[in-house]
DRENPA-3360 file (N, C-alpha, C; in nm, 2 decimals, always signed):
BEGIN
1 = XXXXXXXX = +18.06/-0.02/+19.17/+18.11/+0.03/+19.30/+18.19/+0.15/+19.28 ~ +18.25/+0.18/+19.14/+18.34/+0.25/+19.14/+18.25/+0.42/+19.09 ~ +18.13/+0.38/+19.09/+18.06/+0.51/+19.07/+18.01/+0.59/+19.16 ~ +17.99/+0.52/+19.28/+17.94/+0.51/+19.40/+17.96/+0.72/+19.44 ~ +17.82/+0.74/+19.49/+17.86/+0.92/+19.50/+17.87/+0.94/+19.66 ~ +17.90/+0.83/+19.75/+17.97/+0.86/+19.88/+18.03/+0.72/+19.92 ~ +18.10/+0.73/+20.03/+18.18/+0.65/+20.06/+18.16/+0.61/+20.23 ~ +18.20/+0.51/+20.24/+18.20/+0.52/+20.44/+18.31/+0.41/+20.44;
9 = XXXXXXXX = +18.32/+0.44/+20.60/+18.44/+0.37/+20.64/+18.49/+0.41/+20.79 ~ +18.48/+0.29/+20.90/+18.42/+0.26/+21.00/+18.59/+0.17/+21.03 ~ +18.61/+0.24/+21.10/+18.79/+0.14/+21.24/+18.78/+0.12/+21.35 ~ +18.76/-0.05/+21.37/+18.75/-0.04/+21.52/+18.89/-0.08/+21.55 ~ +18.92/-0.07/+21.70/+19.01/-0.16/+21.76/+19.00/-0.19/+21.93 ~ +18.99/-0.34/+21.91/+18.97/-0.41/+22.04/+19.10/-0.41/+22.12 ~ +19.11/-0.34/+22.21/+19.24/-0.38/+22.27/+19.23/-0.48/+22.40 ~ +19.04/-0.48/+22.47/+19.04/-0.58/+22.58/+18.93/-0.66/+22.56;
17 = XXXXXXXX = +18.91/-0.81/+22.50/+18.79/-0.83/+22.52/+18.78/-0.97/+22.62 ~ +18.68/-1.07/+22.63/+18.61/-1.16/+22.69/+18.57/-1.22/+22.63 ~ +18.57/-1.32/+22.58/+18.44/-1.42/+22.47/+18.35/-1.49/+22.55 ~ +18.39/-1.53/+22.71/+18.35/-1.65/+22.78/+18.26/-1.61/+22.93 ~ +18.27/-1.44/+22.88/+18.15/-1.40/+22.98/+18.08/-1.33/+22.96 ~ +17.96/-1.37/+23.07/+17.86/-1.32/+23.06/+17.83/-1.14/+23.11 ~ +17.79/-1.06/+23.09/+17.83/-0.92/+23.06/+17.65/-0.88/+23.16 ~ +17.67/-0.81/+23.25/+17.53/-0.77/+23.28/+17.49/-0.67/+23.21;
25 = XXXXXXXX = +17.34/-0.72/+23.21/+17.24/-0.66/+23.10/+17.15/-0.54/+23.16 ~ +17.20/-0.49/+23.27/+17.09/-0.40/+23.32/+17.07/-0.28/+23.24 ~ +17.22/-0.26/+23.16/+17.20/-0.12/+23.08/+17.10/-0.13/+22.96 ~ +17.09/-0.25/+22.96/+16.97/-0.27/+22.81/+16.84/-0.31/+22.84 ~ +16.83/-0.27/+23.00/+16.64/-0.29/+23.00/+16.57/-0.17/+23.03 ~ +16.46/-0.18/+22.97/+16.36/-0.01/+22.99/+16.40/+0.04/+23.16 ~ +16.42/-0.01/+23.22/+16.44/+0.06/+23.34/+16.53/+0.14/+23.31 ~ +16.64/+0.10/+23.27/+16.76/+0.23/+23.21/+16.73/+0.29/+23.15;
33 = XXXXXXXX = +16.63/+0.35/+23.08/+16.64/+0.48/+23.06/+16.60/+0.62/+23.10 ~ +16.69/+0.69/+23.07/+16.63/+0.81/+23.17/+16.50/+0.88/+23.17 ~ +16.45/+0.91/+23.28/+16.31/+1.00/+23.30/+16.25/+1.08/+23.15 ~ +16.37/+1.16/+23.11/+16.34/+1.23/+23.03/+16.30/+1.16/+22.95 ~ +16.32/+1.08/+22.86/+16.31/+1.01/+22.78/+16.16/+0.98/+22.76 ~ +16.11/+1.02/+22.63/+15.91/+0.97/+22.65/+15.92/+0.83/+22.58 ~ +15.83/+0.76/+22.65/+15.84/+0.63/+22.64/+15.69/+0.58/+22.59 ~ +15.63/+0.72/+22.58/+15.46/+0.70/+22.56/+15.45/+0.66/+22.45;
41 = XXXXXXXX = +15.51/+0.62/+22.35/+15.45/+0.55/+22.22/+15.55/+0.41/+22.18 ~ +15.64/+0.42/+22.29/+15.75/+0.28/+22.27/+15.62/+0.17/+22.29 ~ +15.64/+0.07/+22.18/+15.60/-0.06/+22.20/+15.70/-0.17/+22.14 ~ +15.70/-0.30/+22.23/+15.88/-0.37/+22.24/+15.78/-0.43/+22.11 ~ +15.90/-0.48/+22.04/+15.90/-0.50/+21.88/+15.89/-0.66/+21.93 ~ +15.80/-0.70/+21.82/+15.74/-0.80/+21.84/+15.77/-0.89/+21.70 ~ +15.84/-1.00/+21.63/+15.87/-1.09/+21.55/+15.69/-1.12/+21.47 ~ +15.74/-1.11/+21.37/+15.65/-1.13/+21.27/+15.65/-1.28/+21.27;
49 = XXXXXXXX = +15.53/-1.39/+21.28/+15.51/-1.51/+21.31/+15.60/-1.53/+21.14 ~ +15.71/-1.65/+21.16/+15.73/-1.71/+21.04/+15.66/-1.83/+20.94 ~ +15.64/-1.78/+20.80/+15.56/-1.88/+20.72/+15.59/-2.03/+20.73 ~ +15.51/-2.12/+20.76/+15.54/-2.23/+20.79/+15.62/-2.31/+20.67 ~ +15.70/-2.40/+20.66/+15.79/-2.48/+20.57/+15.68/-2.50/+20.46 ~ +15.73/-2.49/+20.37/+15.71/-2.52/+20.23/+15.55/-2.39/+20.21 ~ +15.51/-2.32/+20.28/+15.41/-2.25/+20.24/+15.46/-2.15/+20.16 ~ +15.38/-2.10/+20.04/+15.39/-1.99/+19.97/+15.37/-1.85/+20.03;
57 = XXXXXXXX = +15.48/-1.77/+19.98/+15.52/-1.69/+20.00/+15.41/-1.55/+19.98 ~ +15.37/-1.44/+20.05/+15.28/-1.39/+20.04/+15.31/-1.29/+19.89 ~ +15.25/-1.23/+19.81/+15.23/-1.16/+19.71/+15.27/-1.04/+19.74 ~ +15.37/-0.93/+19.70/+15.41/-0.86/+19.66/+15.41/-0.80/+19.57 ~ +15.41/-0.60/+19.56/+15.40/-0.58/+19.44/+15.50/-0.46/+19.41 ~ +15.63/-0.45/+19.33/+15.72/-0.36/+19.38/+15.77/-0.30/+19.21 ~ +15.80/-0.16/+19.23/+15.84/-0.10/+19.08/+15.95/-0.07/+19.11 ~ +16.04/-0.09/+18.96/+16.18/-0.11/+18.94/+16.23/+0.06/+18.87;
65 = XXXXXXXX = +16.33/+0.07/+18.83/+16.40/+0.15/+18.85/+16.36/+0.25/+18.66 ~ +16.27/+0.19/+18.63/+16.19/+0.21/+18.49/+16.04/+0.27/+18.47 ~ +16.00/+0.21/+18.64/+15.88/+0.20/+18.66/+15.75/+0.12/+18.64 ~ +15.84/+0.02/+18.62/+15.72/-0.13/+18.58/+15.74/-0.22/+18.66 ~ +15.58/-0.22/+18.70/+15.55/-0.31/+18.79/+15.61/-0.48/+18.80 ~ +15.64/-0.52/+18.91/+15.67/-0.64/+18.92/+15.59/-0.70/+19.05 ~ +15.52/-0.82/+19.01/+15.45/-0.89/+19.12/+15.53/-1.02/+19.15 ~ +15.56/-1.08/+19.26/+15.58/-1.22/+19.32/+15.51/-1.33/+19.19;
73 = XXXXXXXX = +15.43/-1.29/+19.22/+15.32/-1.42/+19.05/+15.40/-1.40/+18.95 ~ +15.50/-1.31/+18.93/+15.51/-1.32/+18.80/+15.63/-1.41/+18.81 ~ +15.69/-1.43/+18.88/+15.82/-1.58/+18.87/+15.79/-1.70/+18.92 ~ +15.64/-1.73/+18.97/+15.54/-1.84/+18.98/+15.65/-1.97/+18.89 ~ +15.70/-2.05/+18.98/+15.77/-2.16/+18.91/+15.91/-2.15/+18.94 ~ +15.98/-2.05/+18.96/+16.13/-1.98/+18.99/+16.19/-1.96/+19.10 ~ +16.31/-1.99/+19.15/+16.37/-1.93/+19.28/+16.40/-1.82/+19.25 ~ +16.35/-1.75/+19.38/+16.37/-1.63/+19.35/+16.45/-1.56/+19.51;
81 = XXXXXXXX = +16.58/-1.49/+19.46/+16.64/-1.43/+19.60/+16.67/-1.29/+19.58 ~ +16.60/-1.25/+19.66/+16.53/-1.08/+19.71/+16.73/-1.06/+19.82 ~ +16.78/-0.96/+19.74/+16.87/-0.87/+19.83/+16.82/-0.74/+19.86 ~ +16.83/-0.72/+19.98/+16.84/-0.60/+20.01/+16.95/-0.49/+20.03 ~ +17.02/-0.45/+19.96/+17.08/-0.38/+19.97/+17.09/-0.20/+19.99 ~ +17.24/-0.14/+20.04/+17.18/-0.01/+20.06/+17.37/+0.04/+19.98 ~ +17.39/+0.09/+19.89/+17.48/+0.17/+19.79/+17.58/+0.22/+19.84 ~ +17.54/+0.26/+19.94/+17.67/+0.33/+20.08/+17.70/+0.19/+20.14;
89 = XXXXXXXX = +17.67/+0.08/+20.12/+17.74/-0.01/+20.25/+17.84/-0.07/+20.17 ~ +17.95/-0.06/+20.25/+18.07/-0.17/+20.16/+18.05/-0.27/+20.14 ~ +18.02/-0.38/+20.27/+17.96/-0.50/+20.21/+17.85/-0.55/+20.12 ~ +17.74/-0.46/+20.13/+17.63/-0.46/+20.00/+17.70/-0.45/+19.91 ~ +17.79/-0.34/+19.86/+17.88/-0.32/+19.74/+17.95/-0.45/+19.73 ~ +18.03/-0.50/+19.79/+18.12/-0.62/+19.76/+18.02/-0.71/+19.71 ~ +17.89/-0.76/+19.76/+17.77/-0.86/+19.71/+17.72/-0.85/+19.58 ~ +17.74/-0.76/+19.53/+17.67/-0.66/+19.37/+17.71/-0.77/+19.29;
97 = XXXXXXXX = +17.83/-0.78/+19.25/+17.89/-0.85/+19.17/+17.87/-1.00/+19.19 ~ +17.88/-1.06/+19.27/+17.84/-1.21/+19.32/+17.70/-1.25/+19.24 ~ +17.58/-1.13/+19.36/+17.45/-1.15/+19.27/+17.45/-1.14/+19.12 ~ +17.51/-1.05/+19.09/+17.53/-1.06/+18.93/+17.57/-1.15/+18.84 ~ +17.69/-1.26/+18.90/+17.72/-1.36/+18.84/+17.63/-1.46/+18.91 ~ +17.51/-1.47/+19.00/+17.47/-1.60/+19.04/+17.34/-1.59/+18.92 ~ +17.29/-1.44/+18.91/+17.17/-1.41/+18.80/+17.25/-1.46/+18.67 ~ +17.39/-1.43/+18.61/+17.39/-1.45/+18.47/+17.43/-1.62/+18.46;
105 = XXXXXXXX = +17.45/-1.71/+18.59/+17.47/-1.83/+18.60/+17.38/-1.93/+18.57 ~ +17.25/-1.85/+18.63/+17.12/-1.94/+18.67/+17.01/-1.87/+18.61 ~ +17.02/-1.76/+18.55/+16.86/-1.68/+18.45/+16.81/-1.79/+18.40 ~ +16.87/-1.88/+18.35/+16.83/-1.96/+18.19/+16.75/-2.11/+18.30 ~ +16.76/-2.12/+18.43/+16.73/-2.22/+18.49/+16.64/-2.23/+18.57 ~ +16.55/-2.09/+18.57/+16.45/-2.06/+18.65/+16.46/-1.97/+18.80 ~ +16.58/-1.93/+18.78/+16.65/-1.86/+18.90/+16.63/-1.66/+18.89 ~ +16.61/-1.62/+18.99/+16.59/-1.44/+18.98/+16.65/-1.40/+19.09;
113 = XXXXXXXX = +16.71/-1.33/+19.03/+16.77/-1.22/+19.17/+16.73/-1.06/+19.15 ~ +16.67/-1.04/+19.28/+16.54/-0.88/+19.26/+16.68/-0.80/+19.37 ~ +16.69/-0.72/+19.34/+16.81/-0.63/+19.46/+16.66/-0.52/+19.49 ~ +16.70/-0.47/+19.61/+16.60/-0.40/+19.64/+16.66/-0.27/+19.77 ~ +16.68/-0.18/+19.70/+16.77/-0.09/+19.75/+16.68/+0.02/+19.87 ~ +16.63/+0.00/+19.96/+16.48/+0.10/+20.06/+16.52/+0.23/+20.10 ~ +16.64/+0.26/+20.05/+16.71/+0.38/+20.16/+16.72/+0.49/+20.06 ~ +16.79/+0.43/+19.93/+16.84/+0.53/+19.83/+16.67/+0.65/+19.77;
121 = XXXXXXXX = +16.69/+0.71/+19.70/+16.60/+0.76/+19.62/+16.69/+0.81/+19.45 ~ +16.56/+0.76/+19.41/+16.65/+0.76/+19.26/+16.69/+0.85/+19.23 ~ +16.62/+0.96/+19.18/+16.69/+1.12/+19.15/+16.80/+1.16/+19.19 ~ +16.79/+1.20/+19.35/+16.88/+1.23/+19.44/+16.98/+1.14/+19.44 ~ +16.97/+1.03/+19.44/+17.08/+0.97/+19.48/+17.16/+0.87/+19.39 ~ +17.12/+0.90/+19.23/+17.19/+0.85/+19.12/+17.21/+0.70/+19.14 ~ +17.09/+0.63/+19.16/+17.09/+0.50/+19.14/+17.09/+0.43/+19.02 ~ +17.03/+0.50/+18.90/+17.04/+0.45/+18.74/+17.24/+0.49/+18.72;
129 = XXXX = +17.31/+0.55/+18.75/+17.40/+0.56/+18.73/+17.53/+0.46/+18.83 ~ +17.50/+0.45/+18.95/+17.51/+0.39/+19.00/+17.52/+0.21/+18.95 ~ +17.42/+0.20/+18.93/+17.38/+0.04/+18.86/+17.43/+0.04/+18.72 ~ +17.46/+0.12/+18.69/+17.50/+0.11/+18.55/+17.65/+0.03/+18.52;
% end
């Protein structure tokens, strides 16, 4: 965390809220938005059907920070938990360390932890240093 090459940091403060009502939603339907606005390629996002209980997991093929390939098959027998994380987020940062002690807890037991960073770029954005 402590190499991290930017920072953020986000203050709110609630001074009026409501828990126990219901808030109208007209600002959040396509009718609210303005004219201008092109709407000609919006399509409402649609939920990817979920894999049914105990079905296998579809195959994957993703390169690490070395450039060697890793497939889903290759932990065939293992739990495996995929973080997504992004280097600028404080709470991703706070999680680093957790994953890291659940991987040096459970490596020896059939357990993997894959971090998977989609935002950064390695060059630019000093992710080998970073992780280091």
């Amino acid at each position: 965390m402590g190499k991290d090459t930017m920072s953020q940091y986000e203050k709110y403060i609630l001074t009026k809220y409501d828990l126990n009502k219901l808030k109208d939603d007209s600002e959040l339907q396509l009718t609210s938005v303005p004219s201008y606005i092109n709407l000609r390629y919006y399509k409402p996002y649609k939920s990817p059907e979920l894999l049914p209980k105990d079905a296998m997991a579809p195959n994957w093929i993703l390169k690490d920070l070395k450039d060697q390939t890793h497939h889903l098959t290759d932990y065939k027998g293992q739990v495996v938990l995929i973080d997504f994380f992004y280097k600028s987020s404080y709470p991703c940062m706070l999680s680093l360390p957790i994953m890291q002690n659940l991987h040096e807890k459970y490596r020896n037991k059939g357990f993997e932890v894959i971090g998977i960073d989609p935002f950064d770029i390695k060059e630019k954005d000093e992710i080998d240093r970073f992780l280091a």
